[in-house]
C-alpha positions in Angstrom: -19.8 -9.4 -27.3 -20.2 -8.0 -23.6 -17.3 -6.0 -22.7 -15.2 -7.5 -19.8 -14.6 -6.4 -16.9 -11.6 -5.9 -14.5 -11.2 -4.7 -11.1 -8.2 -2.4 -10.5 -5.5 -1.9 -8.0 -2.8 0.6 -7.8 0.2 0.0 -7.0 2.0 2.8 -5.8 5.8 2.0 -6.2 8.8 4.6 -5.2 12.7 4.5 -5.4 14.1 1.4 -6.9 11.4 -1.5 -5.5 9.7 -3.3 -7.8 6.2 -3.2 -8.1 4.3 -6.5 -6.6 4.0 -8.0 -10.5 7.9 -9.1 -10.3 9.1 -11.2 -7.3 7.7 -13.2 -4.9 4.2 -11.8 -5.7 4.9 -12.9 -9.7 3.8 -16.7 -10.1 1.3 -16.2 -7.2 -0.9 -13.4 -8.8 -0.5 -14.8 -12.2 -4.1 -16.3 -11.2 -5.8 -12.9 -10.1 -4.3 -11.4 -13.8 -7.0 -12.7 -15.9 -9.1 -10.2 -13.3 -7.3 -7.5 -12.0 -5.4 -4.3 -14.2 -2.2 -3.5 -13.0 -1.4 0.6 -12.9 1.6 1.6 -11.3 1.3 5.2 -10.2 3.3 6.8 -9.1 6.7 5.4 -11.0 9.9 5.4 -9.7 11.9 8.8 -9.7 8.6 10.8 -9.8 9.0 14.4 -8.0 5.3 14.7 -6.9 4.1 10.9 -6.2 0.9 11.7 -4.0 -0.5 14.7 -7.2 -0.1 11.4 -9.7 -1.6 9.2 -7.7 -4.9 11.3 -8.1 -4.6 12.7 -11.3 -4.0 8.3 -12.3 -7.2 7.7 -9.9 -9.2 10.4 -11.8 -8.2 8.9 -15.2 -9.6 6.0 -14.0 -12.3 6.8 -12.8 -13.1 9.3 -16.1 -11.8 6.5 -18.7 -12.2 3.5 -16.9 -15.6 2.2 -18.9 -13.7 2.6 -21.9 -11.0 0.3 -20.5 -12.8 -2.4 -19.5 -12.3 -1.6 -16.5 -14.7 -1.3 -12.8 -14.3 2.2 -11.1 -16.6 1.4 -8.8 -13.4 -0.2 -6.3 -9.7 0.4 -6.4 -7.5 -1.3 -4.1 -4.2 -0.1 -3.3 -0.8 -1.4 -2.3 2.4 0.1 -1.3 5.8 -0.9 -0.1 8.7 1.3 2.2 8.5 4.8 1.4 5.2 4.9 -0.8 3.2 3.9 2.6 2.7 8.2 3.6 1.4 8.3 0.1 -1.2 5.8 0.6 -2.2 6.5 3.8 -2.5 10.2 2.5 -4.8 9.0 -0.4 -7.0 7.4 1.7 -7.6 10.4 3.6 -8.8 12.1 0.7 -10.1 9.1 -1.7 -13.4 7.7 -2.7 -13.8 4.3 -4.0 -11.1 3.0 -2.0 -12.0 -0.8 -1.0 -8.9 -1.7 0.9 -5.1 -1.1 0.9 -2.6 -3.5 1.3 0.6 -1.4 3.0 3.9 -3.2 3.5 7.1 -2.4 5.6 6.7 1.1 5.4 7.3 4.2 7.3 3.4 6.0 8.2 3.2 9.2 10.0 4.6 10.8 13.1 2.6 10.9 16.8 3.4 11.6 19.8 6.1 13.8 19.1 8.2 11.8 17.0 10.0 13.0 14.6 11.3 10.2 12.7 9.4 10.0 9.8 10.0 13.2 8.8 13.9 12.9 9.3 13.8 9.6 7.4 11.5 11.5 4.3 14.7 14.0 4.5 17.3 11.5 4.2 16.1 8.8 2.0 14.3 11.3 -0.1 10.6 9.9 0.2 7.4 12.2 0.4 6.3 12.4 4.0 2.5 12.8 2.5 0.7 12.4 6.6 2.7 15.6 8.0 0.1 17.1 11.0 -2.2 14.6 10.0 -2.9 11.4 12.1 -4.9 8.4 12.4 -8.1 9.8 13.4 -8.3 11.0 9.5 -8.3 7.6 8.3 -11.2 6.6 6.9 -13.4 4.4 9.3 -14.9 1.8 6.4 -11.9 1.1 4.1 -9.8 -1.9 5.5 -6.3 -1.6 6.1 -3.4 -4.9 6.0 -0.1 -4.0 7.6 2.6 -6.0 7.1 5.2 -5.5 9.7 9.1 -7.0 8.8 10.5 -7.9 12.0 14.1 -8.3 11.3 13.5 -3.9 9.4 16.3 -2.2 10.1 15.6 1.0 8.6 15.4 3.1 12.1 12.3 3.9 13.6 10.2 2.1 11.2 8.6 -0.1 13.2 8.1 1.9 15.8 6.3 4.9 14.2 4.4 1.8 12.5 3.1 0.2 16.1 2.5 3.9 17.4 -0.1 4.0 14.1 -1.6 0.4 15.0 -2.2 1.6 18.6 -3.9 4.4 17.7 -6.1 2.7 15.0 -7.2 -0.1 17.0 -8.2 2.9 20.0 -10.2 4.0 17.2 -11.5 0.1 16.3 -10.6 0.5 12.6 -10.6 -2.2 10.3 -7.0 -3.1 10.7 -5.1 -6.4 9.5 -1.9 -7.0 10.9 0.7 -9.7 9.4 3.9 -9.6 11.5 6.6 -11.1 9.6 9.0 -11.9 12.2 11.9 -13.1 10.4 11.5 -10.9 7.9 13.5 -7.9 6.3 13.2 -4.8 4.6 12.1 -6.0 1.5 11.3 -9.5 2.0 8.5 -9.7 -0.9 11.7 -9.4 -3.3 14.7 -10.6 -1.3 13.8 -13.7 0.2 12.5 -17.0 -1.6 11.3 -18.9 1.4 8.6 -20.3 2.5 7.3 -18.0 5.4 7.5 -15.1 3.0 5.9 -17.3 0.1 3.1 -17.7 2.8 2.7 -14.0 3.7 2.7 -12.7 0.2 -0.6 -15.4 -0.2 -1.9 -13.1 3.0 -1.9 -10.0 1.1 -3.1 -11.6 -2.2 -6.2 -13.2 -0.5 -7.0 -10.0 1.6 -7.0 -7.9 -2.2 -8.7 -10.5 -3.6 -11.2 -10.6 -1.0 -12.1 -6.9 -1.3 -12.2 -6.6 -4.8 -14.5 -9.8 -4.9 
């Protein structure tokens, strides 16, 4: 029998936020399931989430045949504080197809400083330090998801800075801005504008790892 086949995403998942399997996003990816491997990575509590993330994406990539599983495209997602870690992965990645990045704090620019005070306080890895946008990758799309109503300060802002700056660049940005949403909408709010944004970033992972 011909051994099936799966695309993969990680899901990068820090602190105490579920993963995008429980949720809102849980009855409306039970289709893409039968298709896609779930791998969270890194898991919550973990001391050095961006070394994980590529020692899980080199596991993969090394025993991926024998799972079943495609190497040739990995998608990622992250939420809140696990967005630096993305964007750094990307930076330094192969066989990224496209990341899905939610509500999250990026990287510091024009003299901000409020990414790094925020990785202080809350405790998150500030994996973008003295980078910036022009070392995103130019091929790999990107969704944003932006939560209006985020009051976690200077989230948004650092996060428009980033969008500015990519779209000088003419990167293959996505942005959903979820106006009435919060911090944590994918999990906190059962409505139907959120119900309609998390079918955004389904179909835009879907799409890619068509």
């Amino acid at each position: 029998m011909p051994r099936r086949t799966w695309s993969t995403r990680i899901f990068l998942s820090m602190g105490e936020r579920a993963p995008p399997t429980s949720g809102g996003f849980t009855s409306l990816s039970a289709r893409a399931s039968r298709t896609v491997a779930v791998v969270q990575a890194p898991t919550p509590g973990d001391e050095s989430p961006e070394r994980d993330v590529h020692a899980a994406l080199r596991h993969l990539r090394t025993e991926g045949n024998d799972l079943g599983l495609d190497t040739r495209r990995f998608a990622l997602f992250a939420t809140s504080g696990s967005v630096p870690v993305a964007l750094s992965t990307l930076m330094h990645e192969q066989n990224v197809c496209c990341a899905a990045l939610l509500y999250g704090y990026t990287m510091d620019m024009e003299g901000s400083t409020t990414v790094a005070d925020m990785s202080a306080q809350a405790g998150f890895i500030d994996a973008c330090a003295g980078r910036s946008v022009s070392d995103l990758p130019v091929a790999v799309p990107m969704l944003f998801v932006r939560a209006g109503r985020d009051r976690f300060p200077g989230l948004n802002d650092a996060l428009d800075r980033v969008l500015v700056h990519a779209l000088a660049r003419n990167l293959p940005v996505t942005l959903i801005n979820h106006a009435s949403g919060a911090h944590g909408f994918d999990v906190d709010e059962d409505n139907d504008v959120s119900r309609g944004v998390i079918r955004q970033v389904l179909a835009f992972l879907q799409q890619y790892l068509a």
